[in-house]
C-alpha positions as MATLAB code, in Angstrom:
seq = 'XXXXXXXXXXXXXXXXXXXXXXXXXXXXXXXXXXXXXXXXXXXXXXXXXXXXXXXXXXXXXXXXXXXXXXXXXXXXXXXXXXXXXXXXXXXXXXXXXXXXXXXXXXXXXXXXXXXXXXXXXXXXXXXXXXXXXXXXXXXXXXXXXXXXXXXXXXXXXXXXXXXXXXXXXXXXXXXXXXXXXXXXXXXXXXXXXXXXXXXXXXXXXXXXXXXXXXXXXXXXXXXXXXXXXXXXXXXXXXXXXXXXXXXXXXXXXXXXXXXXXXXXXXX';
ca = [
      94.534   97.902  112.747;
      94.830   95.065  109.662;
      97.980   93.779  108.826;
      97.564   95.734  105.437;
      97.090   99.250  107.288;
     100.018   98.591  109.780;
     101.997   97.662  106.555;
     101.546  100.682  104.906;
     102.086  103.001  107.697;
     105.173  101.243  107.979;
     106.257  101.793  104.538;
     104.946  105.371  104.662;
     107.295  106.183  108.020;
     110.425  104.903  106.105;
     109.813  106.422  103.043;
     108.758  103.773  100.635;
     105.908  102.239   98.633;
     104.394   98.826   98.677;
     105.265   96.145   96.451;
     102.138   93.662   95.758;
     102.957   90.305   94.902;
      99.569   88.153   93.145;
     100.368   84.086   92.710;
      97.737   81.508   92.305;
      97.265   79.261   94.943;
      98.050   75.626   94.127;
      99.749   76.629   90.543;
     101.321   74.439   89.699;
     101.062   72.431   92.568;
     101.306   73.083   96.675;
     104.882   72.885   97.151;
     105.354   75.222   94.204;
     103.288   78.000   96.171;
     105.166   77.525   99.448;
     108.245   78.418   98.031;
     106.971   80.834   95.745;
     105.897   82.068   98.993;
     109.508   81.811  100.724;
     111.095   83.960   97.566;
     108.608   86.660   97.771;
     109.400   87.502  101.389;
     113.584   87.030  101.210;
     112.439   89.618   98.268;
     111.433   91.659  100.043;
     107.118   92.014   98.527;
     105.207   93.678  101.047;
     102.153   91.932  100.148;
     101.014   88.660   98.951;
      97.684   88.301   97.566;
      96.589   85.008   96.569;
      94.235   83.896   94.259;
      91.736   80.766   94.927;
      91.201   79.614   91.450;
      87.838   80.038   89.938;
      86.089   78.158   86.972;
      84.676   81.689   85.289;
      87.477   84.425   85.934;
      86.046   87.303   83.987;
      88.905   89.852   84.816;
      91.849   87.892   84.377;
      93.726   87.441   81.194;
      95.120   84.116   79.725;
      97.684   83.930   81.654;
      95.950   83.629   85.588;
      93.164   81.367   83.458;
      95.967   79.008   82.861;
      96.908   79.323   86.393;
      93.203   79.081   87.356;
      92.785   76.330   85.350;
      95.395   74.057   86.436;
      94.794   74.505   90.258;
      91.348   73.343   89.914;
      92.523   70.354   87.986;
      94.846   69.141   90.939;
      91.984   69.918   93.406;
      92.332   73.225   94.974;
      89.179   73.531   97.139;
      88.050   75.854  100.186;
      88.970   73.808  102.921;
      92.870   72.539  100.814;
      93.415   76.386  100.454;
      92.711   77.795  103.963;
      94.797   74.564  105.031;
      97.671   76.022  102.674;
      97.113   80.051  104.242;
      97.321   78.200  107.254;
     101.129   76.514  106.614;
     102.127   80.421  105.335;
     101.236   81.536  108.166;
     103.681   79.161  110.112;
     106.601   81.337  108.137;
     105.310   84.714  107.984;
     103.428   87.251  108.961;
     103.259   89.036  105.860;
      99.408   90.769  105.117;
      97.864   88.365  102.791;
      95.009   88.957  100.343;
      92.835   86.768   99.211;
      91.307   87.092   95.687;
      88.841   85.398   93.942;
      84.932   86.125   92.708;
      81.963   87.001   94.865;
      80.265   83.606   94.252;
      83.147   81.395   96.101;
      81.932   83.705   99.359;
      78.355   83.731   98.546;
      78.039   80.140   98.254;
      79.544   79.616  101.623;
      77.809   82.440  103.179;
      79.903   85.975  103.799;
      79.882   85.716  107.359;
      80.814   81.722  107.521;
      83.813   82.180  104.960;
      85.232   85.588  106.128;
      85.691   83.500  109.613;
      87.688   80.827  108.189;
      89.296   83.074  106.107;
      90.279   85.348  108.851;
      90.477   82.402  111.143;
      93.157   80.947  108.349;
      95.395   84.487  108.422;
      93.396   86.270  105.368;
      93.835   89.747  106.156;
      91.643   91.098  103.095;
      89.597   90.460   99.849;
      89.542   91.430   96.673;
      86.574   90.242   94.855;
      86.444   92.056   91.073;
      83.094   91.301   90.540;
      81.440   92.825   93.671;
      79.308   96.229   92.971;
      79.553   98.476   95.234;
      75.812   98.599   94.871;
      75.421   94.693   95.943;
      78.121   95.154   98.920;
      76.049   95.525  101.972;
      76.222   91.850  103.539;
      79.551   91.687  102.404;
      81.117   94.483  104.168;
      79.011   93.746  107.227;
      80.328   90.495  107.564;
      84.015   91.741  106.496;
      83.640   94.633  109.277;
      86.655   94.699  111.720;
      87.605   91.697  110.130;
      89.206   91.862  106.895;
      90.156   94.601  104.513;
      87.200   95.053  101.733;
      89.674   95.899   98.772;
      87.433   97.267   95.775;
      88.399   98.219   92.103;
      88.050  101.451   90.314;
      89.582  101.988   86.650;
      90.678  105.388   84.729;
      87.257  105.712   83.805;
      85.441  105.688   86.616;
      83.465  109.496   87.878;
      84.447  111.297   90.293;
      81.132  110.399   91.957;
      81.741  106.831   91.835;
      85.318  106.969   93.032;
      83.848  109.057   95.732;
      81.200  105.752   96.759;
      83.983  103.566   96.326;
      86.594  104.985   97.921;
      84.076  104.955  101.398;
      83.837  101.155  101.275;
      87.190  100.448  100.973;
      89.813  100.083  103.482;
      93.292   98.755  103.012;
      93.994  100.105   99.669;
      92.030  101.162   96.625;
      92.733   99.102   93.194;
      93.028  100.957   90.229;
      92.781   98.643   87.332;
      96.011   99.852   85.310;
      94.734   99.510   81.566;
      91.463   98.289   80.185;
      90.787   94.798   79.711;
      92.190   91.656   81.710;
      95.069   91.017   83.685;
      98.217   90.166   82.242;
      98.041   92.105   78.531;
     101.590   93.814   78.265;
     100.525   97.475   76.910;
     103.336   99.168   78.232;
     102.381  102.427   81.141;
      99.743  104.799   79.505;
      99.424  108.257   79.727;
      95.911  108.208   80.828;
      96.785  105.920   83.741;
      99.611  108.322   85.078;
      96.545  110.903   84.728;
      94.056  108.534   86.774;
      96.782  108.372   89.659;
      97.083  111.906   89.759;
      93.535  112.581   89.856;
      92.643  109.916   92.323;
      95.394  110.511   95.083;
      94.057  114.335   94.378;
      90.104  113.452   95.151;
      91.391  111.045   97.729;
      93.081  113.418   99.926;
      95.865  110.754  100.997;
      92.667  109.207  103.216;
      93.813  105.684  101.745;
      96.733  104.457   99.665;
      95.775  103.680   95.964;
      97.419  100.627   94.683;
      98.069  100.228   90.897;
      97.655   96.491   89.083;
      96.634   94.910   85.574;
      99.525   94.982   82.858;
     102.655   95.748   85.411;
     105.477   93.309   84.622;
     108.869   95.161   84.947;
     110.968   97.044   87.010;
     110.254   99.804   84.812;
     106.674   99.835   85.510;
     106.865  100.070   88.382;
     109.225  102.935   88.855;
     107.071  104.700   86.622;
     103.655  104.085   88.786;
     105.668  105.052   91.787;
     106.439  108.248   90.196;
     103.292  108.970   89.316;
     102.155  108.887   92.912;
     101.138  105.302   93.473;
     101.403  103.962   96.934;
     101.600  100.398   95.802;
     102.006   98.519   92.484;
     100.449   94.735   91.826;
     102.368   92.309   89.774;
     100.764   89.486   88.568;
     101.133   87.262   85.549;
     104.804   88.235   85.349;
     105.107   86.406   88.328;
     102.845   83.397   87.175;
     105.123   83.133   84.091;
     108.000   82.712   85.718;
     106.676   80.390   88.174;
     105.673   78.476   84.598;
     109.106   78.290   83.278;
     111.414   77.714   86.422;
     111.775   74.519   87.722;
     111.210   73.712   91.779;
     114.672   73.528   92.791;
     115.641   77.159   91.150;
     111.951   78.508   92.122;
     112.599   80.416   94.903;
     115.900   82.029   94.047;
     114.336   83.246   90.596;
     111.393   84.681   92.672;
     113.648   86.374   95.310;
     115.725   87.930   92.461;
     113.188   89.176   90.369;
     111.234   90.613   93.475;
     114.236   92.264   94.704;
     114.291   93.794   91.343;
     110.826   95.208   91.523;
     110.755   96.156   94.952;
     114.066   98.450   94.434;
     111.999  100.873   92.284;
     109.682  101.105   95.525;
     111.693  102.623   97.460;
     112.715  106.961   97.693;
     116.074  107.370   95.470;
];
């Protein structure tokens, strides 16, 4: 069992669902992430997942490009951000995801990266631009490995959800609103809908995870209520990490995750 299953079982035995943190690797800088990484867990986040910057981010908003942007610019590369999961690891043993686009893993060869990823402490991927249709020698390599984490939004058929759903393991990501990451539209009613419907066709046989547009406590309680298992945050954290300086850093991240992780948990 992944780190990510034994998490949620966990969670589901005391009554309580999953906070996901997201945080760019390397924005702004190394030390910035570590302790980024130190306030999420006092926190209490159940999750981390981690981006690895990529030049062409297609379904992130302005906010993780920034992020994206900047990381690349002081030299985030494969072997500097394994080396980074690496000094987490040293800390914690909280489930870490990694995300980032099909092409960083393709590049290096599925099998050869999901080692060192695995290798590093990567316990799953999210990759937004993998098709389930292009997936094969992806989830072969990621097979008792790593979690394969794949997207589905309010949209998408019952059929497809049904295709989806069978590749995925860990959680299932449904994409909160439509568009990129980070847009604050406020919780729609046809997203409370899609939870409902989903957890319905799902049958409880994995825990759906709800991401894109979350940014307050608020939200979150609402997704919770809804039936989500788990709720993403994202750029909310990247703009703090934007506006704090390092020696406040990981105080502001510990109080603001305490925050959201409070509406996580069975009143």
């Amino acid at each position: 069992m992944t780190r990510i299953k034994e998490k949620f079982s966990a969670l589901e035995s005391q009554n309580e669902k999953a906070l996901i943190a997201y945080i760019m690797a390397g924005f702004p800088n190394e030390k910035a992430t570590i302790t980024t990484v130190r306030g999420l867990v006092k926190g209490g986040a159940d999750i981390i997942e981690l981006g690895f910057p990529f030049s062409d981010p297609l379904a992130d908003g302005p906010v993780i490009q920034n992020a994206s942007t900047i990381s690349l610019q002081k030299g985030t590369k494969i072997a500097k951000f394994f080396a980074l999961v690496k000094k987490i690891r040293k800390e914690t043993d909280i489930p870490i995801i990694l995300m980032t686009y099909t092409n960083i893993l393709y590049h290096k060869g599925y099998d050869k990266f999901i080692f060192e990823a695995k290798k590093a402490g990567i316990d799953g991927f999210i990759l937004p631009d993998m098709s389930v249709e292009e997936s094969k020698e992806y989830l072969k390599s990621a097979k008792n490995k790593a979690d394969t984490i794949f997207l589905i939004s309010p949209n998408t058929s019952k059929k497809r959800i049904e295709k989806i759903s069978k590749v995925s393991s860990g959680f299932l990501y449904l994409v909160a609103v439509y568009g990129t990451t980070g847009v604050k539209t406020g919780v729609k009613s046809y997203t409370i809908n899609a939870i409902k419907n989903v957890k319905k066709q799902t049958k409880g046989k994995i825990p759906i995870g709800v991401g894109f547009g979350v940014s307050t406590p608020e939200d979150v309680k609402k997704y919770i209520k809804a039936g989500a298992d788990a709720v993403i945050v994202g750029s909310a954290y990247l703009k703090l990490i934007e506006k704090t300086s390092q020696n406040q850093l990981e105080a502001k991240i510990t109080a603001f995750t305490k925050s959201l992780k409070k509406q996580t948990r069975a009143t």
